[in-house]
RODO-2510 file (C-alpha; in nm, 4 decimals, decimal comma):
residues 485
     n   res          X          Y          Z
     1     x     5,0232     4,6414     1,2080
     2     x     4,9052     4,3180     1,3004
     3     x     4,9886     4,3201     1,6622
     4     x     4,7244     4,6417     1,6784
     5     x     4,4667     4,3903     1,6666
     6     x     4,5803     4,1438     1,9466
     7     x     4,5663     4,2482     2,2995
     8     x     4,7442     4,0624     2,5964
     9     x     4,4359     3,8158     2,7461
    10     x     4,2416     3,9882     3,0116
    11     x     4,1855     3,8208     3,3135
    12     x     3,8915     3,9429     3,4458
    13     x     3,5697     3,9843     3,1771
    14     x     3,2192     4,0308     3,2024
    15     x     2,9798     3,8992     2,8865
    16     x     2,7598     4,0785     2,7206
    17     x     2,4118     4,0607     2,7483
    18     x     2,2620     3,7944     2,4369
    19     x     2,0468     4,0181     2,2944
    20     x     2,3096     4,2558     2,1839
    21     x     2,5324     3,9526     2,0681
    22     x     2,5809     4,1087     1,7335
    23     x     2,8064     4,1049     1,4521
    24     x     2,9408     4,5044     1,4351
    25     x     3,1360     4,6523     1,1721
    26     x     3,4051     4,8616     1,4209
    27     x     3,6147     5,1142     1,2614
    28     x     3,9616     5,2371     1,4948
    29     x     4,1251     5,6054     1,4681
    30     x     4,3072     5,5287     1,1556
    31     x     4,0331     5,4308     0,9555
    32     x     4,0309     5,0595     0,9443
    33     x     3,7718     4,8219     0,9941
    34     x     3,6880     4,5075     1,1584
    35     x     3,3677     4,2854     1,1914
    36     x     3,3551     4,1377     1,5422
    37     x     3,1410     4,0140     1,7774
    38     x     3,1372     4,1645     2,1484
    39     x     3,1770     3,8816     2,3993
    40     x     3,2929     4,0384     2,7052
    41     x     3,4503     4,3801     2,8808
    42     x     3,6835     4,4423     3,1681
    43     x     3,6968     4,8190     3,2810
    44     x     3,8903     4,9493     3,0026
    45     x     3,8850     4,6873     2,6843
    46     x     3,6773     4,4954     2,5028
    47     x     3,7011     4,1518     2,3925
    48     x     3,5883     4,0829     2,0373
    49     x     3,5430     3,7605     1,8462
    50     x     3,5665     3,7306     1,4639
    51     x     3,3848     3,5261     1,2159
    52     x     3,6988     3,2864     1,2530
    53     x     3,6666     3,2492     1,5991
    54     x     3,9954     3,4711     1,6185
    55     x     3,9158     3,6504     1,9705
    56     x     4,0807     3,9940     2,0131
    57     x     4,1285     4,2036     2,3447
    58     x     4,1486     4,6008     2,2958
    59     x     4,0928     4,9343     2,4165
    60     x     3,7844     5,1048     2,3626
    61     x     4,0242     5,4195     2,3000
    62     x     4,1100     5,1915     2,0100
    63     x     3,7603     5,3057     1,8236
    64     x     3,5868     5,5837     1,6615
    65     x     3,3668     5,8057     1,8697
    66     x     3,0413     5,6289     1,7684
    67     x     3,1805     5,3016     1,8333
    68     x     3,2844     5,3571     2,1960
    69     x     2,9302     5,4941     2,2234
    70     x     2,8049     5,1518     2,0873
    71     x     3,0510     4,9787     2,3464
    72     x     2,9188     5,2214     2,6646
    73     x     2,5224     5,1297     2,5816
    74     x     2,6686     4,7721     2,5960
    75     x     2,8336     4,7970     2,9068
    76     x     2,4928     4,9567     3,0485
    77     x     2,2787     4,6911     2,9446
    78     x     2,5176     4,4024     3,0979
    79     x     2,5080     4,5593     3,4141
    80     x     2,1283     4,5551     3,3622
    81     x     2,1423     4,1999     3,2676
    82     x     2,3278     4,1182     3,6040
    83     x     2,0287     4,2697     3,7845
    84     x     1,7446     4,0827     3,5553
    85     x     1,9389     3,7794     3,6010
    86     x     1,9674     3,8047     3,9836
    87     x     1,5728     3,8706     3,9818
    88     x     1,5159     3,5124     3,7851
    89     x     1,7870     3,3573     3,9977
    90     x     1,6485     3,4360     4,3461
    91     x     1,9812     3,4473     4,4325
    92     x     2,2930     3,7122     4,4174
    93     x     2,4106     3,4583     4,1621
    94     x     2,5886     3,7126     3,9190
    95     x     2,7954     4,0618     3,9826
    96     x     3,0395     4,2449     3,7786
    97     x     3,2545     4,0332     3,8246
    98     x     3,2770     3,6918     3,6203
    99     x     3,0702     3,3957     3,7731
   100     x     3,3667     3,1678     3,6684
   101     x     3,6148     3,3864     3,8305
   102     x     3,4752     3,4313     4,1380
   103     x     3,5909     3,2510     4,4772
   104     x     3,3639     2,9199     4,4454
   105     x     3,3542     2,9179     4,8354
   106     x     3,2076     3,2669     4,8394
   107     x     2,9379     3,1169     4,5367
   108     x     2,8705     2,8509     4,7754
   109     x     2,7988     3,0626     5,0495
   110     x     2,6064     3,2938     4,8596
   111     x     2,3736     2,9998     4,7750
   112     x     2,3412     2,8592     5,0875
   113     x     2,5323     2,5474     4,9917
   114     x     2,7443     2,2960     5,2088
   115     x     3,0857     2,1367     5,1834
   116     x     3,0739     1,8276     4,9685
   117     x     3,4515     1,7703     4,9267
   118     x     3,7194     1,9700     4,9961
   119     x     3,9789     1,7134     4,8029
   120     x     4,2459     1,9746     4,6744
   121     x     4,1788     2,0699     4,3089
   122     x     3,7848     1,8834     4,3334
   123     x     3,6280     2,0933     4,5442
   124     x     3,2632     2,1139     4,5587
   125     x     2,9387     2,1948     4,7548
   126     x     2,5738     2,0530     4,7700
   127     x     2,2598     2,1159     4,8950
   128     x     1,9408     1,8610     4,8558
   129     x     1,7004     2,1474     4,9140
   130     x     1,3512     1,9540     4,9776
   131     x     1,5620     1,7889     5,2663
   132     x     1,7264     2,0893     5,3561
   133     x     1,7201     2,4468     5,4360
   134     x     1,9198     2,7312     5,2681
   135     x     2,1288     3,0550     5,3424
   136     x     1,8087     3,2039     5,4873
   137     x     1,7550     2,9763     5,7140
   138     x     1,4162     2,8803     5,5109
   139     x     1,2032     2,5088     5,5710
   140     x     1,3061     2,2221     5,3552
   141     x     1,1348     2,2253     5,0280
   142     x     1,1109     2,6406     5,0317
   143     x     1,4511     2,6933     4,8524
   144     x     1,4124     2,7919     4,4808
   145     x     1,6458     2,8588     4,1938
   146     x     1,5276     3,0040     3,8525
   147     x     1,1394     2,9820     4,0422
   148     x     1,1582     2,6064     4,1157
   149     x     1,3115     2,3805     4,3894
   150     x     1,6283     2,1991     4,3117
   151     x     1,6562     1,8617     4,4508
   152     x     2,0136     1,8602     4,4438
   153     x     2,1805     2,1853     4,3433
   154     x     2,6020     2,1285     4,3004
   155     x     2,8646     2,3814     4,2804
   156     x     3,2116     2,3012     4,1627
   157     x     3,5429     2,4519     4,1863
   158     x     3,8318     2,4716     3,9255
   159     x     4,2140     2,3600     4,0892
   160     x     4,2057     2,7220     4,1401
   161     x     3,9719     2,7592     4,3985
   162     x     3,7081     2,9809     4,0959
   163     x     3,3983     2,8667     4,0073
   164     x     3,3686     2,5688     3,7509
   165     x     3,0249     2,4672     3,7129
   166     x     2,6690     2,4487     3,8373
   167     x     2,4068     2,2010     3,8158
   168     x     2,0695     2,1739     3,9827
   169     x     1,8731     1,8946     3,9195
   170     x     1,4788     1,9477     3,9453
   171     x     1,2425     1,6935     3,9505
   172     x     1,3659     1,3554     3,8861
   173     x     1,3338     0,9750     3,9815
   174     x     1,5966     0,9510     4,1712
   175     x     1,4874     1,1652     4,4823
   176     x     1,1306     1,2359     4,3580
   177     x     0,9215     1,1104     4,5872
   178     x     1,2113     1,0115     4,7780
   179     x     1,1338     0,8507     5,1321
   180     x     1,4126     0,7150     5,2575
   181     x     1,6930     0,9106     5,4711
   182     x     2,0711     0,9800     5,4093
   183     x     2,3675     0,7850     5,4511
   184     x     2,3245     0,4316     5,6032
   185     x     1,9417     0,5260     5,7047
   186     x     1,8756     0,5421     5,3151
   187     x     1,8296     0,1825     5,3471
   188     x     1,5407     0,2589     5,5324
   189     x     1,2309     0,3261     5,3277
   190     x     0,9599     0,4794     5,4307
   191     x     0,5830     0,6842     5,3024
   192     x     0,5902     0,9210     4,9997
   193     x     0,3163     1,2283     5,0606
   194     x     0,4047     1,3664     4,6584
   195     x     0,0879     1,3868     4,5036
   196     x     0,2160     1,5180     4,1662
   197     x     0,3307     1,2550     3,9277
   198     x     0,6724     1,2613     3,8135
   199     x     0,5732     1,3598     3,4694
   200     x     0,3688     1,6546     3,5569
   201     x     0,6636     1,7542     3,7986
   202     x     0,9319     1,7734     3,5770
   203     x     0,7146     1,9553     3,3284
   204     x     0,6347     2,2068     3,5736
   205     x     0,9976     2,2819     3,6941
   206     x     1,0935     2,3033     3,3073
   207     x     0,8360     2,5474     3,2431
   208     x     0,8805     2,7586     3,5069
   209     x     1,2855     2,7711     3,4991
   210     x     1,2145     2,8361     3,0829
   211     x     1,0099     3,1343     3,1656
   212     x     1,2258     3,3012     3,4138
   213     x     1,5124     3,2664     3,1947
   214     x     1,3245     3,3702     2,8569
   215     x     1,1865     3,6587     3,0483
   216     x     1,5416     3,7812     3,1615
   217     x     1,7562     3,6690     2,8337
   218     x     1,4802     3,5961     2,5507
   219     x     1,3981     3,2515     2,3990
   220     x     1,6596     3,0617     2,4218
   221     x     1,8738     2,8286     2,1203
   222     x     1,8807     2,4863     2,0669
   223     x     2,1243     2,2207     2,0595
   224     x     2,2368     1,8525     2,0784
   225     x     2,4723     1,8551     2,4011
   226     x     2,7414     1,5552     2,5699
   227     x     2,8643     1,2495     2,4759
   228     x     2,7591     0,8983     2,3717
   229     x     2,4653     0,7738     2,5793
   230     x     2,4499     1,1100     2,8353
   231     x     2,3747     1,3332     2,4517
   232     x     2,0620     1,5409     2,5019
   233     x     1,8999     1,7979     2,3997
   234     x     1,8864     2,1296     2,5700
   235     x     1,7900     2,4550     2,5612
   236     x     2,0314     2,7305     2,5771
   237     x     2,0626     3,1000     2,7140
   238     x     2,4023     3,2895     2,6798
   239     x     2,5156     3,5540     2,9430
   240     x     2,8106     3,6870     3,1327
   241     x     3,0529     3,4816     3,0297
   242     x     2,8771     3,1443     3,1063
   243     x     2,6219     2,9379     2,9152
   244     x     2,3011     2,8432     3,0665
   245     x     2,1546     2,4699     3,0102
   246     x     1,8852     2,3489     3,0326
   247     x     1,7275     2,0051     2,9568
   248     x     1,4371     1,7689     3,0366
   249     x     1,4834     1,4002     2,9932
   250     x     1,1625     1,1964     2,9624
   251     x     1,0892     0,9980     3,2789
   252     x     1,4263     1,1133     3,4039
   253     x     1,4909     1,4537     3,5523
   254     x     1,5063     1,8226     3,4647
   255     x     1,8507     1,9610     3,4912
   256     x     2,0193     2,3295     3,4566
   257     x     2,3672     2,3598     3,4148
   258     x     2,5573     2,6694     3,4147
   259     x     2,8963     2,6208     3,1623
   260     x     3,1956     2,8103     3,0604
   261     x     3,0403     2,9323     2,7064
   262     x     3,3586     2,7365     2,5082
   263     x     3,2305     2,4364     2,6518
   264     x     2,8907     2,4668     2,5311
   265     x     3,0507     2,5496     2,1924
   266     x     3,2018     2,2047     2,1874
   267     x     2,9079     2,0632     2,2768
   268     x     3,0324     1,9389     2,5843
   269     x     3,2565     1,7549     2,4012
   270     x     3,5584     1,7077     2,7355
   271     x     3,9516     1,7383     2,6562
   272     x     4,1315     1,4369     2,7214
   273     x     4,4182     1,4983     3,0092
   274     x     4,7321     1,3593     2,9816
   275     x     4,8052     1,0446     3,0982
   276     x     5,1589     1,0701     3,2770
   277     x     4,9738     1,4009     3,4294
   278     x     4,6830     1,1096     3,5443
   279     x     4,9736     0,8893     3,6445
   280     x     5,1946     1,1213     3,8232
   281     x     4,9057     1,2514     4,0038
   282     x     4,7414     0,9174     4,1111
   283     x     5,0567     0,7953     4,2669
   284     x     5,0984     1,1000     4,4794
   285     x     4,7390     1,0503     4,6255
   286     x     4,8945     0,7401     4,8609
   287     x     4,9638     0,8068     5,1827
   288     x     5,1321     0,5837     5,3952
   289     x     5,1395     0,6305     5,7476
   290     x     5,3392     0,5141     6,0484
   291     x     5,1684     0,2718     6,2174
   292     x     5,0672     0,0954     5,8606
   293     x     4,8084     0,2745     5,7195
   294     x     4,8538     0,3033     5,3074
   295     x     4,5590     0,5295     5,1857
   296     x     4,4557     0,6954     4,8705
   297     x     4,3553     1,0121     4,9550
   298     x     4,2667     1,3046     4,7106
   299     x     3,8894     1,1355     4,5673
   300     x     3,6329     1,3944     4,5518
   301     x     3,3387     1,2940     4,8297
   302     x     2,9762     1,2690     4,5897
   303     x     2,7067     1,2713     4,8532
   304     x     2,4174     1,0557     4,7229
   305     x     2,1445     1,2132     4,8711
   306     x     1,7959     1,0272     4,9873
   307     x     1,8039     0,7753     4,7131
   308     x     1,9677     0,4855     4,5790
   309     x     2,2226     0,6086     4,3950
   310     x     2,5267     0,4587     4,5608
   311     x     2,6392     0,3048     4,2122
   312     x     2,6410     0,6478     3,9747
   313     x     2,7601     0,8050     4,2702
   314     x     3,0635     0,5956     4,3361
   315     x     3,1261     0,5696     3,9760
   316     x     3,1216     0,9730     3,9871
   317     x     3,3871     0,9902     4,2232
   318     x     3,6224     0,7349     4,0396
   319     x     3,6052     0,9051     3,6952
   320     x     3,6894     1,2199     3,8486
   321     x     3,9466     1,1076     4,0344
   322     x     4,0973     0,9863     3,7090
   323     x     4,0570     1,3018     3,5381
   324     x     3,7158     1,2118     3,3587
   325     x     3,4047     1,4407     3,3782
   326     x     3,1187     1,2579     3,5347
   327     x     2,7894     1,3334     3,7161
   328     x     2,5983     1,0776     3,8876
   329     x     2,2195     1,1809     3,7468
   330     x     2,3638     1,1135     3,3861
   331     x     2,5083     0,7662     3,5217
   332     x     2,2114     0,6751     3,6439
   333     x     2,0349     0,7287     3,3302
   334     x     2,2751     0,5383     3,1002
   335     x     2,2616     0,2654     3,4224
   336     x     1,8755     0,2845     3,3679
   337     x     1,8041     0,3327     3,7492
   338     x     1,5206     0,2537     3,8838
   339     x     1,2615     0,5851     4,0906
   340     x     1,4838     0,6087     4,3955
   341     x     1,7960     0,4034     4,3295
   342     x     1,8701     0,0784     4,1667
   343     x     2,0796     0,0978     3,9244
   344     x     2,2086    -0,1990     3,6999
   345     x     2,6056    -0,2576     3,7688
   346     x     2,6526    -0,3788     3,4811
   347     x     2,4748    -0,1046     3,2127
   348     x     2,6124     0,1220     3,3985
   349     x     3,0020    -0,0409     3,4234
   350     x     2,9521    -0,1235     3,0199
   351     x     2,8981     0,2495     2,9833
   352     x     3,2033     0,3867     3,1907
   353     x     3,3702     0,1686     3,0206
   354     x     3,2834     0,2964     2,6426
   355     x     3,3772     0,6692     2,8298
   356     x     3,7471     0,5719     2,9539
   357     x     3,8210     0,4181     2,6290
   358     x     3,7283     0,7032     2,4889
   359     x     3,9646     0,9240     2,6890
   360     x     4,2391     0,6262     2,6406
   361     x     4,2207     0,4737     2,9486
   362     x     4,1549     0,1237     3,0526
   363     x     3,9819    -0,0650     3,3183
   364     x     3,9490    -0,3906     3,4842
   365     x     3,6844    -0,5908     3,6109
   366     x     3,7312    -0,8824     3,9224
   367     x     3,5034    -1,1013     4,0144
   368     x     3,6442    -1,2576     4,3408
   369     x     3,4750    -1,5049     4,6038
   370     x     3,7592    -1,4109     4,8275
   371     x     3,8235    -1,0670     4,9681
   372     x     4,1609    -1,0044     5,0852
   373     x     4,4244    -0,7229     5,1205
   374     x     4,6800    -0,9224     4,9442
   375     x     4,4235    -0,9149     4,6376
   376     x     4,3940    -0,5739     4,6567
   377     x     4,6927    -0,3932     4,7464
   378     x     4,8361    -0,4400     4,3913
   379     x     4,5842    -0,1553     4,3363
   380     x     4,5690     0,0438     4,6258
   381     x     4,9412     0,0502     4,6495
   382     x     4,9457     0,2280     4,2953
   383     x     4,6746     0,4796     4,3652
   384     x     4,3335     0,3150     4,2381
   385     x     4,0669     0,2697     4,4319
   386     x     3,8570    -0,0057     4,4083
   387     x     3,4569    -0,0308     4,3552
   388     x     3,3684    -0,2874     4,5649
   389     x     2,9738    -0,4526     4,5464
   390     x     2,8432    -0,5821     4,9075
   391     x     2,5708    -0,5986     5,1591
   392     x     2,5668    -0,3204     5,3466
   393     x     2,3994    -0,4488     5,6983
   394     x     2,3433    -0,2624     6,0206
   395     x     2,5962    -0,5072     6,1817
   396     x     2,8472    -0,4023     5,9111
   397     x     2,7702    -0,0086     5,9208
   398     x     2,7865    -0,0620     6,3275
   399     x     3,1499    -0,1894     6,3343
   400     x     3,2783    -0,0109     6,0699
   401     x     3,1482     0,3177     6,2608
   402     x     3,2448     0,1664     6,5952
   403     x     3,6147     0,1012     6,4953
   404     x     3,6450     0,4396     6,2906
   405     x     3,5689     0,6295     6,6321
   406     x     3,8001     0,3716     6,8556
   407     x     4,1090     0,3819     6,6373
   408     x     4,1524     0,7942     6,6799
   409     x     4,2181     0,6894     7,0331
   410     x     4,4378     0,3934     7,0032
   411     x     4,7905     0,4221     7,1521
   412     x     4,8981     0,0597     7,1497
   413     x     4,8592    -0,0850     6,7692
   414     x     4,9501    -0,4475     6,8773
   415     x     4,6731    -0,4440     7,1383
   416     x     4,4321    -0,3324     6,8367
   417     x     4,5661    -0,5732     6,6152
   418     x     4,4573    -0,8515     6,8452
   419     x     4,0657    -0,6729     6,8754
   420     x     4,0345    -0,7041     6,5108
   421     x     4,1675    -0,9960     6,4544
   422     x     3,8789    -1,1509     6,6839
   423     x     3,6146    -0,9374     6,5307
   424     x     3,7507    -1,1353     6,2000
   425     x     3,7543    -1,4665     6,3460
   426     x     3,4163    -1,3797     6,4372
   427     x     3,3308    -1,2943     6,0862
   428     x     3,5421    -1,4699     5,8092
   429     x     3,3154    -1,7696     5,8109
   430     x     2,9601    -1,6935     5,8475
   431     x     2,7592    -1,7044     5,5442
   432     x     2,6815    -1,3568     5,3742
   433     x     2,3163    -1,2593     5,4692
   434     x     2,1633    -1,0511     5,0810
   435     x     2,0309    -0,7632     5,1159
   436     x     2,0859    -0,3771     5,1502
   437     x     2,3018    -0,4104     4,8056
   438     x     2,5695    -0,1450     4,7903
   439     x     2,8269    -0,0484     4,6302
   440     x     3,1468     0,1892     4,7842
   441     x     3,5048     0,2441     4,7335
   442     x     3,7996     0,0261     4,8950
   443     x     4,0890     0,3194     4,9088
   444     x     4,3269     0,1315     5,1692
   445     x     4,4642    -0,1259     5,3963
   446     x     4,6774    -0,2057     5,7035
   447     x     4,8359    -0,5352     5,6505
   448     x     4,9649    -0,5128     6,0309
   449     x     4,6450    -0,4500     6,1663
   450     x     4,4209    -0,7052     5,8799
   451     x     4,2320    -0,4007     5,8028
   452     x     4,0282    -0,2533     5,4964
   453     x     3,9957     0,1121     5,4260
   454     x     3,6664     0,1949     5,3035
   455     x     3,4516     0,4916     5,1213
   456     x     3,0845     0,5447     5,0837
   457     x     2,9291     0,7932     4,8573
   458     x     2,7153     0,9326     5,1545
   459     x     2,9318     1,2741     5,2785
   460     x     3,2071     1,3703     5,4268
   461     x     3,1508     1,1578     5,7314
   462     x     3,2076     0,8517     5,5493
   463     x     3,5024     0,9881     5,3476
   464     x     3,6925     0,7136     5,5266
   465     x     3,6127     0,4441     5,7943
   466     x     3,7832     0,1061     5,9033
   467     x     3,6723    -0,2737     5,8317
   468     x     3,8505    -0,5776     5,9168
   469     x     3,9112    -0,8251     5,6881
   470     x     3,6939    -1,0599     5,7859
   471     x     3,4087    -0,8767     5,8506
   472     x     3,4556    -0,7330     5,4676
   473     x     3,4799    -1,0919     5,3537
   474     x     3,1385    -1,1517     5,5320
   475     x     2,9581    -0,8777     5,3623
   476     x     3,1451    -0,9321     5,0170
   477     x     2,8819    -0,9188     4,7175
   478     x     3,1540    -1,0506     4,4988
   479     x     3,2188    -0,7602     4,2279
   480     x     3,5488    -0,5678     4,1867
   481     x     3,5762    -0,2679     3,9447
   482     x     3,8701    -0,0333     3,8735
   483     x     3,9276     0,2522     3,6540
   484     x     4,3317     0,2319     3,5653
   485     x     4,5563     0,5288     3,5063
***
């Protein structure tokens, strides 16, 4: 008689709405009864949760007359909730089918969202809306979500290709006030015309998200959410299938996150994936190519944005690639960056660090005077890619583009060779010239060729470009840092 109670998982369910997030006394056609919570429907069944946490799937058939008439006025109301929701979203956000089941491409689209990374498995889109425009076409600075303007609104996808998670970040000192362009020209600083303090910004964001969210769903809960030094407070709202976050860290930012609802259970509390898994996985990512090439492909692209945030950004893109949840506005609290960018290497690298030994991990730290493939290939040859601190200077940025471009095109790899061997002899020896810190990613080498394969945290366009040796030596800032499988 047991098995009457259990249903085979359904893939496809829509929550409830919150409000009717009850516990119900249910009674089926022989009689029996059964205190449950409703916590989601597909077209036929129902799936129930007891006071256990024991979740059931099962046919409305299943129930008395007044109970499938309880189920159909909850059915109504969540497809009313979809609408409400929409309305507070601004955006077709929701539908009847599950947020986290549907196609996260089609999400992206829907929000007007661009391509991020496409790394297999780590898939993800961003938009940065002040800077620019969304689905509609609108001005930069007219997108809203929830009635307020996202500075940096992310989308990511399961290995699946669904929807994972959201977050939009609102106001915050990172790109607040922001002056300063993308990519290399973020280097570049220039006037400010925000006339709001920070404070006053952030509070207006959270007030306005609060009340388009308490108007559609009802005040929301409470709770402590995350781990170690990213722990915060947020408020919560509950609906079709997902949990909706929402927090406001003092002189920090304002930040909405939209969660499976098990997740926000656990308090954000992240499942630990298995090593070998890590291992087998990390291995696999190096690719080595015929005329020398050995790179690590597979890291999920973070695009900084406007700011300085090459350090939590980088760092976001190495914990992920190791199978550890990360987001660069978190590390650059715990890093204690400064409005705009400037975060402190080593808070922040003392930090990841307390987060992979947590998960069981390890990692290593190399201070090094001398930058050289033979140095690094122990690492890159096993799949980890290595932080790497240096001056990022217009010289630098200029070859490294230069030589990207000219080696698509490059037919004799002897003849090449030779150019960047010069361009090192040119290099090795001059004194490093501070300034336009930086930190990126070395992912590969060609030993032939004397050449360094590097990553910055700026878009898809810098996924991957070429350095010689020397001309990395000249620009070296000294600091090594690697997560290990």
């Amino acid at each position: 008689m047991k098995r009457a109670w259990f249903g085979v998982l359904v893939a496809a369910l829509m929550a409830t709405p919150a409000a009717a997030r009850e516990m119900h006394t249910f009674t089926d056609s022989a009689g029996r009864k059964l205190v449950a919570q409703v916590v989601g429907f597909s077209d036929a069944e129902v799936k129930l949760r007891r006071n256990d946490g024991k979740v059931f799937e099962l046919k409305d058939a299943t129930f008395s007359e007044d109970d499938q008439a309880y189920l159909k006025k909850l059915r109504n109301a969540a497809s009313a909730e979809v609408s409400m929701l929409n309305k507070a979203a601004g955006h077709e956000l929701f539908s009847d089918q599950p947020l986290l089941q549907r196609s996260s491409r089609e999400v992206a689209k829907t929000l007007g969202l661009r391509a991020e990374s496409q790394t297999s498995g780590l898939w993800s889109w961003r938009l940065y809306a002040a800077f620019q425009g969304g689905p509609d076409g609108g001005k930069p600075g007219s997108y809203r979500l929830f009635g307020a303007m996202p500075f940096s609104l992310a989308l990511y996808s399961d290995p699946w290709g669904s929807v994972s998670h959201i977050s939009a970040v609102y106001a915050n000192k990172g790109d607040y006030g922001s002056a300063a362009g993308f990519a290399e020209d973020h280097f570049k600083q220039g006037e400010s015309d925000e006339a709001t303090s920070l404070g006053e910004a952030m509070e207006r964001d959270f007030n306005a998200i609060t009340a388009r969210l308490s108007e559609a769903l009802g005040p929301p809960e409470t709770q402590r959410f995350g781990e170690g030094k990213e722990r915060r407070t947020v408020s919560r709202w509950d609906a079709q299938g997902v949990s909706i976050l929402l927090a406001m860290e003092e002189d920090e930012f304002v930040n909405l996150s939209i969660v499976p609802v098990e997740f926000a259970e656990s308090g954000g509390k992240t499942e630990r994936i298995n090593d070998s898994a890590i291992k087998k996985r990390v291995a696999a990512a190096v690719q080595r190519r015929d005329n020398g090439d050995v790179v690590i492909s597979g890291i999920p692209m973070v695009d900084q944005g406007p700011k300085g945030y090459c350090v939590p950004a980088t760092f976001e893109r190495a914990m992920r690639f190791m199978g550890l949840d990360a987001d660069m506005y978190l590390l650059a609290m715990v890093g204690q960056s400064s409005a705009g960018g400037g975060t402190s290497p080593k808070l922040l690298i003392d930090e990841v660090k307390s987060q992979v030994y947590r998960k069981g991990r390890r990692t290593r730290d190399d201070e090094a005077r001398k930058l050289s493939i033979s140095r690094l290939k122990r690492y890159l040859d096993d799949g980890i890619p290595v932080m790497w601190t240096l001056y990022s200077l217009p010289t630098y940025n200029q070859i490294a583009n230069d030589n990207t471009e000219a080696r698509k095109k490059v037919e004799d790899w002897s003849a090449w060779a030779s150019k960047v061997a010069t361009q090192t002899e040119a290099y090795e020896d001059r004194e490093p010239t501070p300034g336009a810190y930086h930190i990126c990613m070395i992912i590969g080498y060609n030993e032939t060729t004397g050449e360094l394969a590097v990553s910055d945290s700026w878009g898809p366009r810098y996924e991957l470009r070429w350095v010689p040796e020397g001309v990395a030596q000249w620009v070296h800032g000294g600091g090594l840092f690697m997560i290990l499988p």
